[in-house]
NUMAR-344083 format. One record per residue (C-alpha): residue in one letter; x, y, z. Coordinates in steps of 0.001 Angstrom, whole numbers, padded with zeros to 6 digits, always signed. Layout:
AXYZ;...
This chain:
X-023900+111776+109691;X-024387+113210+106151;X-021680+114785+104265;X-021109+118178+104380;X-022762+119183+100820;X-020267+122309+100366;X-017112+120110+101098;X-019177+117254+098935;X-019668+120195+096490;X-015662+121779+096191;X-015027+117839+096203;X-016837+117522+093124;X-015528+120807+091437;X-012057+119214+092376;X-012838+116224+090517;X-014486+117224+087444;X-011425+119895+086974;X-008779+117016+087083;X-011006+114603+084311;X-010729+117680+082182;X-007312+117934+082776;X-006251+114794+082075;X-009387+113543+079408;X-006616+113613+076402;X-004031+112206+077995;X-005890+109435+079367;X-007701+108969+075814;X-004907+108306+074423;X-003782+105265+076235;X-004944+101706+076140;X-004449+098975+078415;X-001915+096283+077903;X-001793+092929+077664;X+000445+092509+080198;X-001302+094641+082761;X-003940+091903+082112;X-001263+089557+082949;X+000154+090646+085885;X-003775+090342+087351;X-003973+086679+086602;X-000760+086440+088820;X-002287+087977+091918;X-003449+085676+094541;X-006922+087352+095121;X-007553+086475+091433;X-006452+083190+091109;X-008622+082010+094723;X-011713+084348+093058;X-014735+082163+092011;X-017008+085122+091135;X-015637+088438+090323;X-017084+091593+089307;X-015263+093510+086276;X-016647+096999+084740;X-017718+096939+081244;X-015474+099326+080000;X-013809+098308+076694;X-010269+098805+078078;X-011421+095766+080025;X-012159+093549+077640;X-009171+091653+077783;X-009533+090787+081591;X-013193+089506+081151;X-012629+087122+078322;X-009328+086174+080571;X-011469+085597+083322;X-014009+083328+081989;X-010627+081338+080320;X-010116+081151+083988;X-012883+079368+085063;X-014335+082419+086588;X-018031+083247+086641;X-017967+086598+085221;X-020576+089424+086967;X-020874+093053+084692;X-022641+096008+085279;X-025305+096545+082588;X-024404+099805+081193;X-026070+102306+083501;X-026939+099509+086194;X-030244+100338+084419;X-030702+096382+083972;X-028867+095737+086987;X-026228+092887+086627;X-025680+090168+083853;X-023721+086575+085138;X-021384+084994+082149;X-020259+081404+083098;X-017073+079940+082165;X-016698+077547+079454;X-020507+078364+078257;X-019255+080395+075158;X-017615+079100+072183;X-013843+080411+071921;X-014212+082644+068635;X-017423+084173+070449;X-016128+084792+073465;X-014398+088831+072630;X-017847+089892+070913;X-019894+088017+074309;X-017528+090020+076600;X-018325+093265+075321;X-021302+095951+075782;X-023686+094819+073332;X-022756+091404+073449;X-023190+090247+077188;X-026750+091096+077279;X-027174+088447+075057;X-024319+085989+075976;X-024958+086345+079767;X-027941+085699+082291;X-030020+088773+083787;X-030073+088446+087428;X-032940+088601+089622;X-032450+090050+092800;X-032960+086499+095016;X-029777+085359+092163;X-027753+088853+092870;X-028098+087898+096556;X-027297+084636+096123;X-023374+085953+094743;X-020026+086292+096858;X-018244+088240+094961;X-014847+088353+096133;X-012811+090591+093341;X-013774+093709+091904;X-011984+095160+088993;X-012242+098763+087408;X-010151+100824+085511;X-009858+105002+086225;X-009045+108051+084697;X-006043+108417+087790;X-005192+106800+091038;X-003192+108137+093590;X-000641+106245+095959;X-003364+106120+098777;X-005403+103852+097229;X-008089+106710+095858;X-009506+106735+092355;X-010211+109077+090014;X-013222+107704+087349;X-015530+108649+084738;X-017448+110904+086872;X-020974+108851+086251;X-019773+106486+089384;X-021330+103005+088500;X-018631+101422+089597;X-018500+102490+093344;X-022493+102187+093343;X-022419+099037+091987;X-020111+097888+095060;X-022282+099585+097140;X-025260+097867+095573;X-023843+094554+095961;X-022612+094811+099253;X-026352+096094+100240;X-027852+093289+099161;X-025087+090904+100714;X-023328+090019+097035;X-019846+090532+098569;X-017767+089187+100886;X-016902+091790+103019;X-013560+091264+102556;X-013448+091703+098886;X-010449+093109+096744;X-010500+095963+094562;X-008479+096726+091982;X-007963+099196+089486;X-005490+098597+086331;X-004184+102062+084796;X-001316+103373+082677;X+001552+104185+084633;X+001043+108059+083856;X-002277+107477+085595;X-000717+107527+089448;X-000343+110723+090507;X+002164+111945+093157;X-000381+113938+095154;X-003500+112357+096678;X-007181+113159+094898;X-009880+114782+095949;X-012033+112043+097542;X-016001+111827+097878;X-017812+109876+100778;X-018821+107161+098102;X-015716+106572+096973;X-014472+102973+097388;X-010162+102834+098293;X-008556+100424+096375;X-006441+097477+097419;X-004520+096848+094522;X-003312+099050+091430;X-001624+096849+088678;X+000492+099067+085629;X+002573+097484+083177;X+005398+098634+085249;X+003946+097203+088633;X+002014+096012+091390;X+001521+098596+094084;X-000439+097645+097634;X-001876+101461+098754;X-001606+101088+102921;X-004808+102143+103906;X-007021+100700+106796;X-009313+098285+105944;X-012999+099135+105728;X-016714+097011+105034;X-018091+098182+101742;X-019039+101869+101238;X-022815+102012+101845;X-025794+103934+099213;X-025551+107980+099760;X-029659+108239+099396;X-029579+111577+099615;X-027448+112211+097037;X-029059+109656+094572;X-032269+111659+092913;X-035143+109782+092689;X-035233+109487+088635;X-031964+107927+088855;X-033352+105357+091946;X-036531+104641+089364;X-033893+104114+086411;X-031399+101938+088192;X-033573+098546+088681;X-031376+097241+092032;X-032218+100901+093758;X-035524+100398+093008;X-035871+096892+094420;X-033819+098395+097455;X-035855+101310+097995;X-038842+099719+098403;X-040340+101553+095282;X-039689+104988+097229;X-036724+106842+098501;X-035411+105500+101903;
């Protein structure tokens, strides 16, 4: 059943009102090294072969981390307009490896994947970073969404294991008492790692959130190169 598009609507309203609310606060903090840290300690990272991480700079630490790791390393191109770029461990000289890692290095650093190669993936760890969580297991992000519809894109064209962990590292001041307003694309998270801790939301376990077509215009779908190969060069 579609989502009720005035609930979807107030939903949206809800959100947007909260980014602006907490866009300086949340500006003003960086991600620590330690939060980086306390993700290499987690067991879904350490069994990970292939894990997903958003290009955001605040981020940067846990990609070059992850190809130290021995991880292969899949990013969003910015916009998901090039779809997804694979970095392989131990392919990039050390003193290369922060400028690789970062948005205008991986294009070059990294391998463009074909569709046959994106479906060819298990990714089995997904990592973002948000604007707020909330003690459900809901995020809060930028408001574009490439994160959640780059899960959804993956998990469409069977790139993850339906059993894969999500996790969001944030600030301490980013986990707000009250839950957040919460969209129908909206992935729950399974893990949220501060410097202070490592909190488990208990939520029931669900498959991968699937594409919202109808709320996806068709200029994005002809932007976004995986849309397009899933559409079928129209709108399904």
């Amino acid at each position: 059943m579609a989502p009720d598009r005035d609930n979807l609507s107030a939903v949206q309203l809800a959100k947007q009102a909260l980014r602006e609310e907490l866009a300086l606060a949340a500006a003003a903090r960086g991600l620590s090294g330690r939060i980086a840290e306390l993700l290499r300690r987690e067991p879904a990272y350490r069994g990970a072969r292939q894990i997903l991480v958003s290009p955001l700079p605040s981020l940067q630490q846990v990609r070059i981390n992850a190809l130290l790791d021995g991880k292969e390393l899949i990013v969003p191109a910015p916009g998901l307009k090039d779809g997804f770029y694979l970095l392989k461990p131990y392919s990039i000289p050390f003193p290369q490896l922060a400028h690789s890692v970062s948005i205008k290095g991986f294009a070059k650093a990294g391998q463009r994947l074909s569709r046959p190669e994106v479906e060819s993936l298990a990714v089995s760890l997904c990592i973002t970073d948000a604007v707020a969580v909330d003690q459900q297991g809901n995020r809060l992000g930028d408001g574009l969404g490439f994160f959640d519809l780059s899960v959804a894109i993956l998990a469409a064209l069977g790139a993850i294991s339906r059993d894969a962990v999500l996790v969001a590292l944030v600030d301490a001041g980013q986990i707000m008492a009250k839950p957040l307003p919460v969209a129908c694309w909206d992935v729950p998270l399974d893990i949220i790692i501060s410097e202070q801790q490592v909190f488990r939301p208990q939520h029931v376990a669900s498959p991968p959130r699937p594409i919202f077509w109808e709320h996806l215009p068709d200029r994005k779908i002809r932007k976004i190169t995986p849309l397009w190969w899933l559409s079928g060069g129209k709108k399904p």
